[in-house]
C-alpha positions as CSV (number, residue, x, y, z in Angstrom):
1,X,-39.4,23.6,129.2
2,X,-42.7,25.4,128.2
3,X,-42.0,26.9,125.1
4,X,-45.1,29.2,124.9
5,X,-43.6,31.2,128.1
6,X,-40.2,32.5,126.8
7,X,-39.3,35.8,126.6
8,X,-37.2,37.2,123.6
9,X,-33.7,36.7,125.2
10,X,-34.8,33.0,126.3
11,X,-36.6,31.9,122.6
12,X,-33.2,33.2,120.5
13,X,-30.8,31.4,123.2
14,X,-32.4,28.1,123.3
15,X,-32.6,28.0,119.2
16,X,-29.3,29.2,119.0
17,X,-28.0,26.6,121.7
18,X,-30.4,24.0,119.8
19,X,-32.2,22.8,122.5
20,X,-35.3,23.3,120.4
21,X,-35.4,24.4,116.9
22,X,-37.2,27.3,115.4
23,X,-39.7,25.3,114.2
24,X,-40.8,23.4,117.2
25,X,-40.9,26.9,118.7
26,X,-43.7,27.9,116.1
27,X,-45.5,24.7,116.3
28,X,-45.9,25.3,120.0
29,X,-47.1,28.7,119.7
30,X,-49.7,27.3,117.0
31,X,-50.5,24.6,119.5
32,X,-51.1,26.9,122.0
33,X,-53.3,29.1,119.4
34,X,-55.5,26.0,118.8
35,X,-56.0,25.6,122.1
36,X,-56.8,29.0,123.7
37,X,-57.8,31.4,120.8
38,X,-61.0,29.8,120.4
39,X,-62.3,31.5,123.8
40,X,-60.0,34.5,123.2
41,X,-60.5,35.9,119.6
42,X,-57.2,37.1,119.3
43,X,-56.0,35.9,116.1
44,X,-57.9,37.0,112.8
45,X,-55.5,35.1,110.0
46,X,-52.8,32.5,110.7
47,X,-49.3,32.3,108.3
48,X,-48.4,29.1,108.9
49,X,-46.2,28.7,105.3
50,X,-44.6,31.8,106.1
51,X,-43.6,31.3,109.7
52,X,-42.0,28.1,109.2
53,X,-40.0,29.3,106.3
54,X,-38.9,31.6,107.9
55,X,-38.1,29.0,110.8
56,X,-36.4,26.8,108.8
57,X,-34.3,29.3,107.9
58,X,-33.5,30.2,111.1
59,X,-32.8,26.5,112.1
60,X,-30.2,26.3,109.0
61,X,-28.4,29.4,110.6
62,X,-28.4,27.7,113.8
63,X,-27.3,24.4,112.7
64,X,-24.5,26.2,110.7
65,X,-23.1,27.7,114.0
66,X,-23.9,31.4,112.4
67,X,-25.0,33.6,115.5
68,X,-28.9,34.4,115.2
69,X,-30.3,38.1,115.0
70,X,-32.2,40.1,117.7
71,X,-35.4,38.1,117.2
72,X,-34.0,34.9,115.5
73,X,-36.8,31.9,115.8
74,X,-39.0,34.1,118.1
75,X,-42.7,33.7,117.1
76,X,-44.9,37.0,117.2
77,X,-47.9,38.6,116.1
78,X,-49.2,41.3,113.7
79,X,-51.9,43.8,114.5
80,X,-53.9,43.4,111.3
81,X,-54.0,46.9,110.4
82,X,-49.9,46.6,109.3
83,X,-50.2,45.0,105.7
84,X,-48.0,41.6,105.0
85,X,-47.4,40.8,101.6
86,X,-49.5,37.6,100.2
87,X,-51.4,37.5,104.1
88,X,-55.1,38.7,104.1
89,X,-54.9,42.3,105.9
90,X,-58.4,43.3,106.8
91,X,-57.9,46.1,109.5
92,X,-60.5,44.6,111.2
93,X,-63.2,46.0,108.8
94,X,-65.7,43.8,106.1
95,X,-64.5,46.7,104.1
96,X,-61.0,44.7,103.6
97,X,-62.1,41.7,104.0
98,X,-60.6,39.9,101.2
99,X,-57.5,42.2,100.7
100,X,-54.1,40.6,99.9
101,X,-51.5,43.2,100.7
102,X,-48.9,43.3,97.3
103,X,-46.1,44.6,100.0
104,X,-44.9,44.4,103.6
105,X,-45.2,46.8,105.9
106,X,-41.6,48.2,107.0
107,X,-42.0,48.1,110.7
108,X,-42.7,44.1,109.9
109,X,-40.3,43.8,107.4
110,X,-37.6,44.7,110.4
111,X,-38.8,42.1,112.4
112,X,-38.1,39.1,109.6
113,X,-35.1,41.1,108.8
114,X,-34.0,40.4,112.3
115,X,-35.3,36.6,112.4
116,X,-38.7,37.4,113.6
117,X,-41.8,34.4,112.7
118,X,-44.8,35.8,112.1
119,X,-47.8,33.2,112.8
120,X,-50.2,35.3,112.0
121,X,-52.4,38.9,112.2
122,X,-54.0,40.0,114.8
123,X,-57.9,41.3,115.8
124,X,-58.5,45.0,115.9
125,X,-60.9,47.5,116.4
126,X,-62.1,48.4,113.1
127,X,-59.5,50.5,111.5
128,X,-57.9,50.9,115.0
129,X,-61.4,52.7,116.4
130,X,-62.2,51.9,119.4
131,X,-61.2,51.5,122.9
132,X,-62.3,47.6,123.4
133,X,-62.0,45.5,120.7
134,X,-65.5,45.0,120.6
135,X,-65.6,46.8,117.8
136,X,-64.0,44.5,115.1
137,X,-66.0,43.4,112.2
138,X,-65.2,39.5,113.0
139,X,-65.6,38.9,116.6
140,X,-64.7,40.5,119.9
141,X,-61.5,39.6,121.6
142,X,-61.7,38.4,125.1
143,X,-59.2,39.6,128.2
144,X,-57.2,36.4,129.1
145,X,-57.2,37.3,132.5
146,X,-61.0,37.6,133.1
147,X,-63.4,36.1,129.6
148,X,-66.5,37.7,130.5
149,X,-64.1,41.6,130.1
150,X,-62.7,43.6,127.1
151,X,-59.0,42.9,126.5
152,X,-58.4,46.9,125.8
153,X,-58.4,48.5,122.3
154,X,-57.6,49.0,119.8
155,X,-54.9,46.9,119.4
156,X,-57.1,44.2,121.9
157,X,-55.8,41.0,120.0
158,X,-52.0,41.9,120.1
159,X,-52.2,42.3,123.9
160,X,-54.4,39.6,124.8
161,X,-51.9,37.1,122.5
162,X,-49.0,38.1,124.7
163,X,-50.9,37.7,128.0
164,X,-52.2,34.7,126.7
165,X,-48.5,32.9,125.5
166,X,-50.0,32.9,122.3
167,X,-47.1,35.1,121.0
168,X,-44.2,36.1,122.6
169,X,-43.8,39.7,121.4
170,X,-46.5,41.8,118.8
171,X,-46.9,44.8,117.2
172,X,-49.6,46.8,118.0
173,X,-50.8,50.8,117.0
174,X,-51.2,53.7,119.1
175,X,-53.2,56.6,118.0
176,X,-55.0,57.8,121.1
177,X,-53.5,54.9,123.6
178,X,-54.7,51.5,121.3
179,X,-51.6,50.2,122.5
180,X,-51.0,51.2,125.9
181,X,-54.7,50.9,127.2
182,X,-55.2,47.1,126.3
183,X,-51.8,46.6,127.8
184,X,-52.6,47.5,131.1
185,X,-56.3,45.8,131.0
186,X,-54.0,42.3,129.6
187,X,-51.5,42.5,132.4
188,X,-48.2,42.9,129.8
189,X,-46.0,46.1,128.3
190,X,-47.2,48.4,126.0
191,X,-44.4,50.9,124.5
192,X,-45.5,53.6,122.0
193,X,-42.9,55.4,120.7
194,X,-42.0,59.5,120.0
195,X,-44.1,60.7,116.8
196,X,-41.7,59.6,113.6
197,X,-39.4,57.0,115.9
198,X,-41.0,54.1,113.4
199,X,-42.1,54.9,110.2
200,X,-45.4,54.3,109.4
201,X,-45.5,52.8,106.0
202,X,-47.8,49.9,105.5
203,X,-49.9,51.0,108.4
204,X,-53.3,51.3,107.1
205,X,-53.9,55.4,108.1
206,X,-56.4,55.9,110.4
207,X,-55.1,59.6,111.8
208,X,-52.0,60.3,110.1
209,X,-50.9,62.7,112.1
210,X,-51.5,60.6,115.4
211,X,-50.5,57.2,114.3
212,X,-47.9,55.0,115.8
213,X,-46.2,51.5,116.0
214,X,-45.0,50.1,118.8
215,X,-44.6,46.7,120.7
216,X,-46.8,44.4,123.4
217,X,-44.8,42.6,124.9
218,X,-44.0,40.7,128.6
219,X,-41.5,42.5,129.9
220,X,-39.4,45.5,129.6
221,X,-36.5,44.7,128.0
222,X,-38.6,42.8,125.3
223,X,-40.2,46.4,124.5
224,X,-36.5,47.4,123.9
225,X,-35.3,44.5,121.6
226,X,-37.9,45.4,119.3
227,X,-38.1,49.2,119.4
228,X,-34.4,49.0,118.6
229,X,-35.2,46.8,115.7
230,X,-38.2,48.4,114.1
231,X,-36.9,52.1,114.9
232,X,-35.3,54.8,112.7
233,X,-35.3,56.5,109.0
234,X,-37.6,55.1,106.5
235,X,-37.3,56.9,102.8
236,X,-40.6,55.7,102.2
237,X,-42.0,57.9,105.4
238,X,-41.4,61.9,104.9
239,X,-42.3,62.0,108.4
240,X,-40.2,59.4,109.8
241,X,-37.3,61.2,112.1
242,X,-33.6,61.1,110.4
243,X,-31.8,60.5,113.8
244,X,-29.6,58.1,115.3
245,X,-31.2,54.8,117.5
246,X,-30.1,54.3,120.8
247,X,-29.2,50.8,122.0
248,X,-32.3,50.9,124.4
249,X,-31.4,47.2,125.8
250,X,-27.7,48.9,126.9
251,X,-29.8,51.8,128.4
252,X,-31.7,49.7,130.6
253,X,-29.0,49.4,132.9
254,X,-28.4,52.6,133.7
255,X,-29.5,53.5,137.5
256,X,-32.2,55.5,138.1
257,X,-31.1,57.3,140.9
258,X,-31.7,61.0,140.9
259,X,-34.0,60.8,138.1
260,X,-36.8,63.7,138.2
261,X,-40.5,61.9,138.3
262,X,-43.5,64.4,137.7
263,X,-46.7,63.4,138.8
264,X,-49.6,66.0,137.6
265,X,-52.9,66.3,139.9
266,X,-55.0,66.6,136.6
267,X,-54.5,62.9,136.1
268,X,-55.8,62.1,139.7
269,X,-58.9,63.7,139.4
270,X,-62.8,62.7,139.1
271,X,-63.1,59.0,137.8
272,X,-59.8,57.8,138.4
273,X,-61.0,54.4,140.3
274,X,-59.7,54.1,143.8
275,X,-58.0,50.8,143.4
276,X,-56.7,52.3,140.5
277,X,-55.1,55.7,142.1
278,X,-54.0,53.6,145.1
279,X,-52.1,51.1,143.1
280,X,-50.5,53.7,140.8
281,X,-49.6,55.7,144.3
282,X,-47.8,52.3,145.6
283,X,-46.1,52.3,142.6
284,X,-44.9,55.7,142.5
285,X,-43.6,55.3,145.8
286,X,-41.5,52.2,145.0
287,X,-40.0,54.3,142.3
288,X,-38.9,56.9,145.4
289,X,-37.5,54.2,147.2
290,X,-35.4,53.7,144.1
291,X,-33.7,57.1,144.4
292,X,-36.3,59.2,141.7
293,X,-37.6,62.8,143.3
294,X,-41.0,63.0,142.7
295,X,-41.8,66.5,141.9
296,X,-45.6,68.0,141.1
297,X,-46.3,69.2,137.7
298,X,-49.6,70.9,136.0
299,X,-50.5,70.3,132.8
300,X,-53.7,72.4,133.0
301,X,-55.0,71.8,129.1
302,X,-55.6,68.1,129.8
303,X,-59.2,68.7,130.6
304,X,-59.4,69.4,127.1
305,X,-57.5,66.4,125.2
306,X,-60.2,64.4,124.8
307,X,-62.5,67.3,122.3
308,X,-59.5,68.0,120.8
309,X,-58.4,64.7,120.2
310,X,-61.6,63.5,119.0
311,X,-62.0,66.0,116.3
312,X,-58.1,65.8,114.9
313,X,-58.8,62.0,114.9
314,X,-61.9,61.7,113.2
315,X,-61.2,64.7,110.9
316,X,-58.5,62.8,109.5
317,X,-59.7,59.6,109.6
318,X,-62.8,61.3,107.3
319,X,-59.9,61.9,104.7
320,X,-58.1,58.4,105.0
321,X,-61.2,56.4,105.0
322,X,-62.6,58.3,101.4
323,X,-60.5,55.5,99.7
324,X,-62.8,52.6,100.6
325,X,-65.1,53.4,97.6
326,X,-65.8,50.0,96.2
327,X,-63.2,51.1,93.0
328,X,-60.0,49.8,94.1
329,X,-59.3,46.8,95.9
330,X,-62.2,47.0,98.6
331,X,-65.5,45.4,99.4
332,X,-68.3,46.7,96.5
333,X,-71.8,45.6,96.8
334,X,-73.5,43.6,94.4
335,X,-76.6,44.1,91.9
336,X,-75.8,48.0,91.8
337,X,-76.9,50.2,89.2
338,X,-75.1,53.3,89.2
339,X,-71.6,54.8,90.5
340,X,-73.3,56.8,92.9
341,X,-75.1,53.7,94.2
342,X,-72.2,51.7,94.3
343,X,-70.7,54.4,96.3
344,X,-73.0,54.7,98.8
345,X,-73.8,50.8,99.4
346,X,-70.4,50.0,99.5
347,X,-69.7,52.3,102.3
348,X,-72.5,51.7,104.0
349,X,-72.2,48.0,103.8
350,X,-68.6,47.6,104.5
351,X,-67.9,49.9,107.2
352,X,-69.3,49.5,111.1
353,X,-71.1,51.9,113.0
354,X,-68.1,53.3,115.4
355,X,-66.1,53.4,111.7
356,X,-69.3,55.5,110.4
357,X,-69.8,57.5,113.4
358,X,-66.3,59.3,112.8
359,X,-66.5,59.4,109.5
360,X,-69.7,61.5,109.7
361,X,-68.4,63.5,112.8
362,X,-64.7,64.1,110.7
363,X,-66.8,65.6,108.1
364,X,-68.7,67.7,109.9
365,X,-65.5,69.1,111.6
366,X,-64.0,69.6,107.9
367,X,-67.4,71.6,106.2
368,X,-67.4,74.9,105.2
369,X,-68.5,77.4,107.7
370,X,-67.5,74.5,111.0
371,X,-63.8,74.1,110.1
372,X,-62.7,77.2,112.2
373,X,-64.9,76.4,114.7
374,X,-63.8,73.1,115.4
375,X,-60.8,71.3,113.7
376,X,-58.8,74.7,113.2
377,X,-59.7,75.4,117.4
378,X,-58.9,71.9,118.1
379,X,-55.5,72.1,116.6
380,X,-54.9,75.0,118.2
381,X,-55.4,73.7,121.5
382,X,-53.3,70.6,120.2
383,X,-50.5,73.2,120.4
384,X,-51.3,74.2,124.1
385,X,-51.2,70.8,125.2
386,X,-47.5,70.1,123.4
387,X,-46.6,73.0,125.8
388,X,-47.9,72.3,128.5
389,X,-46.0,68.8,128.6
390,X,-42.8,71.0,126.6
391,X,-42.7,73.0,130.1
392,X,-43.4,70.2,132.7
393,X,-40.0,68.4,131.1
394,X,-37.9,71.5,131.9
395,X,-38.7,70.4,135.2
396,X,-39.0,66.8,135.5
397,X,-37.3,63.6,132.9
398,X,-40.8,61.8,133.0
399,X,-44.1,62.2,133.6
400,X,-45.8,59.0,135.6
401,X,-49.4,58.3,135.4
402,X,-51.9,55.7,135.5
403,X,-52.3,54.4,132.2
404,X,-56.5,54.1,132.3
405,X,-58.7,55.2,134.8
406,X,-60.1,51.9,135.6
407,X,-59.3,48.6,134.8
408,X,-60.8,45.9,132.3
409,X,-64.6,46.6,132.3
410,X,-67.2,44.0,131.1
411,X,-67.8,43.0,127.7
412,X,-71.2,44.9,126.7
413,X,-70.5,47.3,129.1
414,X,-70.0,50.5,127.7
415,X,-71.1,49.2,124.1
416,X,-74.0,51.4,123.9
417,X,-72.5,55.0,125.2
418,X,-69.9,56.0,122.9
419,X,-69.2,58.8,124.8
420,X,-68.0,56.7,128.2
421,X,-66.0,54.6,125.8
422,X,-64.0,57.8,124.5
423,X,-63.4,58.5,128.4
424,X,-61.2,55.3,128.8
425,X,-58.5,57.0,127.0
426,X,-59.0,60.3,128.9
427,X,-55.2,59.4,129.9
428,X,-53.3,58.5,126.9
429,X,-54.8,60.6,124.1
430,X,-52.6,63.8,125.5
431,X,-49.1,62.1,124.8
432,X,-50.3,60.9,121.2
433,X,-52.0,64.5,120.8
434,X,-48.6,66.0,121.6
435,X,-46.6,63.2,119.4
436,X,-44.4,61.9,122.8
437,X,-43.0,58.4,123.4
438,X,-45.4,56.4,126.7
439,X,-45.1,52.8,127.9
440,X,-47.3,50.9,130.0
441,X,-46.4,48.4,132.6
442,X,-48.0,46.1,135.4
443,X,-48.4,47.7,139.0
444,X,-50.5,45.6,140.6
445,X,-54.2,44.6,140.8
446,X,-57.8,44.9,141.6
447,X,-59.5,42.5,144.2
448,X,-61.1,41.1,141.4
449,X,-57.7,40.3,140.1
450,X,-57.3,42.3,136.8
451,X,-54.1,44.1,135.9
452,X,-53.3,48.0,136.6
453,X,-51.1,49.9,134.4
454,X,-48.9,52.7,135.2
455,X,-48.0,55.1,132.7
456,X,-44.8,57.0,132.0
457,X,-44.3,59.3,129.9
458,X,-41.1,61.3,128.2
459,X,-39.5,63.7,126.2
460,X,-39.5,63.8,122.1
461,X,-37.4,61.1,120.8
462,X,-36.3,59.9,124.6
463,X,-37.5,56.8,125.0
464,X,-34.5,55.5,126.5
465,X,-35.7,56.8,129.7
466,X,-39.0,55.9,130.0
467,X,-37.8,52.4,129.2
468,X,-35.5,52.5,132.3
469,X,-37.5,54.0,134.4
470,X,-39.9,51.2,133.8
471,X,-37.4,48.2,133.4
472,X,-36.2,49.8,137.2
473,X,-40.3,49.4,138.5
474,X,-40.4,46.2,136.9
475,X,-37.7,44.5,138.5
476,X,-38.2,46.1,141.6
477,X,-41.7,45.1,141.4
């Protein structure tokens, strides 16, 4: 039995039947780790001591006949902008390098809660910028599928980890598609859920107001098991949403028979790569053969969610990153000789270029005599685009799309034109902009063998559907 290729269901069962222990489980994910993350990058910090405590104690459950939680003995990684108490959190930045996190994050304290290990954090973009993971402070992450090619990004090390058998589920962040986008470039599912579904504390801010958790993961019903165990009310979140969690694993077997399907032309337009469009077409008509009508739909503001969500972002990520200052617990640069010098060098020293590049373009937004012309307009059309998807679900009970317009480019590629970078999200900035729940899932490949995703997209606080909808595709598939 090959440990490393379990899914959730399969890694509880066989610890809970004590066919292998929780332990051995970790020890092969850390063998496997050795082996492959030297070519990948995916990993940034291991916590060895930590998993197999936790192990053991799982093993002492198992050996005392208890019955295990959702996640009991399964190994998994942490996107290493969630902070874990005593394990270095860096966000991906030189900034943090050396920070030691005094308190868990509450989307990971849920997993352990519900038997999760943790081996370990995971590369990022800096502070979740980036579409790539090129941009991390440490070293790029490499698409399993294909080295010489980006994984996706932001959250680039959480998806290649699953592709790679490295980990059997993570936790990534979504906050213009960092968790859906390296999804479908890896090959596994990506699930970001509804605006408030999972609170947010412990997730270093990038855009507040944007920013989700969610799980990578290699299959459907994975996705489920841990949004079910990570979702709902957080006190320590004002804006986490007070309502009740669905069984999603339950919902999954629903039929999907009569469902209404939208498919809208804007995201089928000019640089949507053929193998791409054709692949996403297949899959669309699979899900008709399935018994879903497929019914057109216009959002007609999607032209303009990549401005808009490029001034919200950086505007706020201006405001969250002010912290770093070299007071507090952050990087501060030696030999200076004044606060205004230690300022200046410990910002400049600590954070990359993409990091400084938004910083600088959030500001600008923000100034007196520019904030009406740009962040106040940009949140304005914000509003346009929540109605535009707020009248498309009158008609329709998801939204299918492809999840990127092309898939995994080269490493390099794209490095020096920020702005062709930005365009890889041109599809899944509109559902963070409009705070809806999207998950990503295989549907096929290019002739050069890389994954295509396909996107689905629902209603506020309904992911139950879009996770059948895809579990339905998946199997069929």
């Amino acid at each position: 039995m090959d440990l490393t290729s379990l899914t959730i269901d399969a890694a509880r069962s066989v610890v809970q039947q004590r066919r292998t222990s929780a332990r051995a489980l970790a020890e092969a994910h850390y063998a496997r780790i050795q082996k492959e993350d030297g070519q990948v990058g995916a990993f940034l910090t291991l916590s060895k001591e930590r998993a197999l405590k936790q192990a053991d104690r799982i093993d002492r459950m198992a050996a005392e006949g208890k019955p295990l939680p959702a996640l009991g003995g399964v190994p998994v990684g942490i996107k290493d902008v969630m902070v874990t108490r005593g394990v270095r959190t860096t966000a991906g930045s030189k900034i943090l390098a050396n920070y030691i996190p005094p308190y868990d994050c509450t989307a990971v304290a849920r997993m352990e809660a519900a038997g999760a290990v943790v081996l370990g954090k995971m590369n990022c973009d800096e502070f979740a910028m980036g579409s790539s993971n090129e941009n991390s402070a440490f070293h790029p992450v490499r698409n399993p599928r294909d080295l010489t090619r980006v994984p996706g990004g932001s959250s680039g090390g959480a998806a290649a980890a699953v592709a790679a058998d490295m980990a059997v589920v993570t936790l990534g962040s979504d906050t213009g598609g960092s968790i859906r986008q390296p999804a479908s470039f890896c090959g596994v599912v990506g699930l970001m859920p509804t605006y408030g579904r999972v609170s947010r504390n412990g997730l270093i801010a990038f855009a507040s107001s944007l920013d989700h958790i969610g799980p990578l993961a290699k299959t459907v019903k994975d996705a489920a098991i841990v949004l079910r165990t990570i979702a709902g009310r957080d006190p320590m979140d004002s804006t986490s949403a007070d309502l009740p969690v669905p069984d999603y694993v339950a919902e999954l077997a629903k039929p999907v028979r009569g469902l209404k399907l939208g498919v809208a032309k804007e995201y089928f337009g000019e640089g949507l790569d053929n193998a791409v469009g054709q692949a996403v077409e297949a899959a669309i008509d699979k899900l008709k053969r399935l018994g879903c009508e497929i019914v057109a739909v216009s959002l007609p503001h999607t032209p303009y969610a990549i401005p808009t969500y490029y001034l919200v972002a950086t505007a706020e990520a201006s405001s969250n990153l002010a912290r770093y200052d070299g007071v507090r617990y952050s990087y501060r640069a030696p030999g200076v000789k004044s606060l205004a010098e230690m300022y200046r060098r410990s910002r400049d020293e600590g954070f990359g270029a993409e990091v400084k590049r938004r910083i600088m373009l959030g500001t600008y937004a923000l100034s007196a005599g520019y904030y009406d012309a740009y962040y106040l307009k940009a949140q304005r059309v914000r509003t346009l685009l929540v109605r535009d998807f707020e009248e498309a679900f009158t008609k329709v009970d998801a939204i299918v799309t492809p999840t990127s317009p092309t898939a995994a480019f080269r490493l390099g590629e794209k490095s020096n034109d920020p702005l062709a970078m930005y365009l890889a999200d041109v599809y899944t900035v509109t559902a963070d902009l409009a705070g809806i729940p999207g998950i990503s899932v295989p549907c096929g490949e290019t002739k050069e063998k890389l994954p295509i995703g396909l996107q689905i997209l629902g209603r506020h606080f309904d992911e139950a559907t879009i996770l059948r909808v895809a579990h339905a595709y998946e199997q069929a598939a």
